[in-house]
C-alpha positions, -999 to 999 in steps of 0.1 A, spaced: 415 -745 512 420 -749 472 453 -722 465 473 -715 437 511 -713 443 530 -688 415 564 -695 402 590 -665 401 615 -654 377 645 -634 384 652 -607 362 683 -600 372 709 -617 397 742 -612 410 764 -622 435 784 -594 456 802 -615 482 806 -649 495 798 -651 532 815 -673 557 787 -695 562 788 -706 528 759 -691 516 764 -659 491 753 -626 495 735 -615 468 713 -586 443 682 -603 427 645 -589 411 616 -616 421 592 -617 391 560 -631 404 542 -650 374 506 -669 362 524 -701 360 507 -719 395 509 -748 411 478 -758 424 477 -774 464 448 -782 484 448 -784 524 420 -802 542 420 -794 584 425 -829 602 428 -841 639 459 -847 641 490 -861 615 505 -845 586 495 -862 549 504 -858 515 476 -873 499 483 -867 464 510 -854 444 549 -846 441 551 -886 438 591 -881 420 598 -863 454 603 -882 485 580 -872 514 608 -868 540 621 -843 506 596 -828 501 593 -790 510 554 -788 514 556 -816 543 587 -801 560 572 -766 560 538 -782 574 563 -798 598 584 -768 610 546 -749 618 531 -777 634 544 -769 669 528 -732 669 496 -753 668 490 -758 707 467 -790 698 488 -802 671 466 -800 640 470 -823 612 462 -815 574 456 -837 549 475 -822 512 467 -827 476 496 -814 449 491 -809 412 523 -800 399 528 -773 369 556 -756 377 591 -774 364 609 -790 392 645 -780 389 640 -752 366 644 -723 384 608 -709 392 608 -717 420 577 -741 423 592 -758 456 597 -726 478 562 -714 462 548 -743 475 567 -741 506 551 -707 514 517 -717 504 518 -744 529 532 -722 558 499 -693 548 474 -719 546 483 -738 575 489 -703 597 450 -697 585 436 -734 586 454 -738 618 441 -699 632 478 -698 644 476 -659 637 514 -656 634 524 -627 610 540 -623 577 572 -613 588 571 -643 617 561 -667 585 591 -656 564 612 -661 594 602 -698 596 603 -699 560 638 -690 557 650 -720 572 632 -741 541 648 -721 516 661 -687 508 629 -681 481 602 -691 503 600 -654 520 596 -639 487 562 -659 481 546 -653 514 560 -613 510 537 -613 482 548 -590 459 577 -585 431 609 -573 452 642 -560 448 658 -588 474 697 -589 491 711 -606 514 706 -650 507 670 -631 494 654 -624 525 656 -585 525 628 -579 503 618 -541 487 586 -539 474 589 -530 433 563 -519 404 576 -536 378 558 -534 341 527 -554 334 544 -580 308 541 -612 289 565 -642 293 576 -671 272 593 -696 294 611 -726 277 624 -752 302 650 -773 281 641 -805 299 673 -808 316 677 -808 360 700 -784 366 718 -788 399 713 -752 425 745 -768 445 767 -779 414 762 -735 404 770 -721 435 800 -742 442 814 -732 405 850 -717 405 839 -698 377 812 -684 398 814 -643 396 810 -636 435 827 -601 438 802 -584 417 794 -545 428 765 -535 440 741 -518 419 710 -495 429 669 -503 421 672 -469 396 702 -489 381 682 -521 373 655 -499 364 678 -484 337 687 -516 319 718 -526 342 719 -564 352 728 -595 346 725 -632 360 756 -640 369 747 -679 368 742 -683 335 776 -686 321 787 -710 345 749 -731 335 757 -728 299 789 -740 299 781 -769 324 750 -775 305 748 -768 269 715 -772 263 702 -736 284 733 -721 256 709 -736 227 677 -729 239 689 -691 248 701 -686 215 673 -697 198 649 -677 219 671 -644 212 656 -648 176 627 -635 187 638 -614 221 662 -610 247 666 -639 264 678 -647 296 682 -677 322 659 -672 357 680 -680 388 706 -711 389 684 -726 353 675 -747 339 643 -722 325 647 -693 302 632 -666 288 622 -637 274 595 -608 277 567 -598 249 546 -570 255 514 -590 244 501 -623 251 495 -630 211 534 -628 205 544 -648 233 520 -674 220 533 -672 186 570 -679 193 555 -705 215 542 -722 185 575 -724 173 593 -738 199 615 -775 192 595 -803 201 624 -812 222 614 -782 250 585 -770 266 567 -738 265 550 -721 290 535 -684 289 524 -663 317 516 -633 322 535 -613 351 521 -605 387 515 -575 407 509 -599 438 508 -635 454 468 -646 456 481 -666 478 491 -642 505 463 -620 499 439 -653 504 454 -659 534 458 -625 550 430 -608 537 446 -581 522 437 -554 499 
C-alpha cells in the first residue's frame, strides 16, 4: 500500500484544566490539510522494517515502527511489513506529521494485516502513541476535548493555507510544563468557535520562549490573521483562494519555509483503509 498521511492544524486551542496525571484537559479544532507525508507498506513474513526514511529519527523513536509494534500482536501469525517514509511534513512544527504517520501505520497494517479491528479499537491503541493519532484515523476535522481523544465531527469552510515553519524545533514538553501556561481557561461551545471565539493558548508562552514564531507571526499578519498551530513551531494564516496564498508565499524571508495547502473535508487515508464513502 502507497498512502498519503495529512498534517493538521489547530485552529483553535485551550487548556481548561490540568489533570492529576499530568496530562491537560483541553478544547481544540483539528484542521485536516493537503500537506502529506507519503509512506509505503509492503506485507512480509515476519519482522518489522523501516526501509527508508525518517533517518534524523531513531528507529526505537520513531512513531511509525512503535505503532507497527503495538498492532503486531493482534496479528495471530505475527506479520511483518517492510516501510518506506518520504518526509514533507516539518518535524517538530506542530502538524502533526508523526501522529499522522502513526495512524497511517496502525490503518494500513489493520488492512495489510486483515486484522479487521475497528476504528474506534484503532484509536484506542492509538492513544497510547500519542494524543493526535485518534484524530487522523477519525478521519475528519473535529471539535476534540479531553488530551484530544473525544472527537465531534465539524464542517468547517473549504479554505486555503499558508504555513511558514520558522526553522526552529520547538519543544511540546518545554510548553506544557510552562508556568505561564493558561490552564484554567473556560469552556467554550462549537457555536462559540463558530462565532469567532478562540485562541491558542500556547502561543504566548512559544513566543516568548522562542522569538522567532513572534517574528514570523507578525510578519504574516501583514497579509492575514495569523496564528501559531498547536505547541509551534508552524504558523499561519487562511486565504480564501489558492492564488493569494501563493502570492504571500512568494514573499516569504528566505530564512523560513512556505508551504500552502488547501484544507480537508477527510483523511484518504481512513477512507483507503476502511472503504468508506
Amino acid at each position: 500500500m502507497h498512502l498519503k498521511s495529512p498534517a493538521k492544524l489547530n485552529l483553535m486551542l485551550h487548556i481548561t484544566s490540568q489533570r492529576e496525571d499530568g496530562y491537560h484537559n483541553l478544547q481544540t479544532v483539528f484542521q485536516l490539510i493537503g500537506l502529506y507525508d507519503e509512506l509505503t507498506f509492503n506485507k512480509t513474513a515476519q519482522g518489522i522494517n523501516r526501509i527508508s526514511g525518517n533517518q534524523q529519527v531513531a528507529e526505537q523513536d520513531d512513531l511509525v515502527i512503535k505503532a507497527a509494534t503495538l498492532l503486531q500482536p493482534y496479528s495471530a501469525k505475527k506479520q511483518g511489513v517492510d516501510i518506506s517514509i518520504t518526509k514533507n511534513i516539518p518535524i517538530g512544527g506542530g502538524l502533526g506529521g508523526g501522529s499522522s504517520n502513526a495512524a497511517t501505520t496502525l490503518m494500513a497494517l489493520n488492512h495489510l494485516w486483515k486484522l479487521n479491528l475497528s476504528k474506534t479499537e484503532l484509536q484506542q491503541i492509538g492513544l497510547q502513541l500519542g494524543a493526535d493519532v485518534p484524530l487522523f484515523i477519525f478521519g475528519q476535522n473535529a471539535w476534540a476535548e479531553g488530551v484530544g481523544e473525544e472527537l465531534t465531527a465539524l464542517n468547517l469552510p473549504e479554505s486555503w493555507f499558508l504555513i511558514i515553519h520558522p526553522q526552529i524545533f520547538v519543544s511540546t514538553e518545554q510548553i506544557f510544563s510552562s508556568k505561564y501556561l493558561t490552564r484554567d481557561c473556560h469552556p467554550i461551545t462549537i457555536r462559540a468557535f463558530l462565532e469567532g471565539s478562540g485562541i491558542n493558548v500556547c502561543q504566548k508562552v512559544a513566543c516568548e520562549l522562542y522569538p522567532e514564531i513572534q517574528n514570523s507571526l507578525n510578519w504574516l499578519n501583514q497579509f492575514s490573521a495569523a496564528r501559531m498551530t498547536g505547541t509551534g513551531a508552524c504558523i499561519f494564516a487562511i486565504f480564501d483562494s489558492v492564488e493569494k496564498a501563493n502570492n504571500v508565499k512568494s514573499q516569504i524571508p528566505e530564512k523560513w519555509t512556505g508551504f500552502v495547502a488547501k484544507g480537508l473535508n477527510s483523511n484518504p487515508v481512513t477512507t483507503a483503509c476502511f472503504n468508506t464513502d
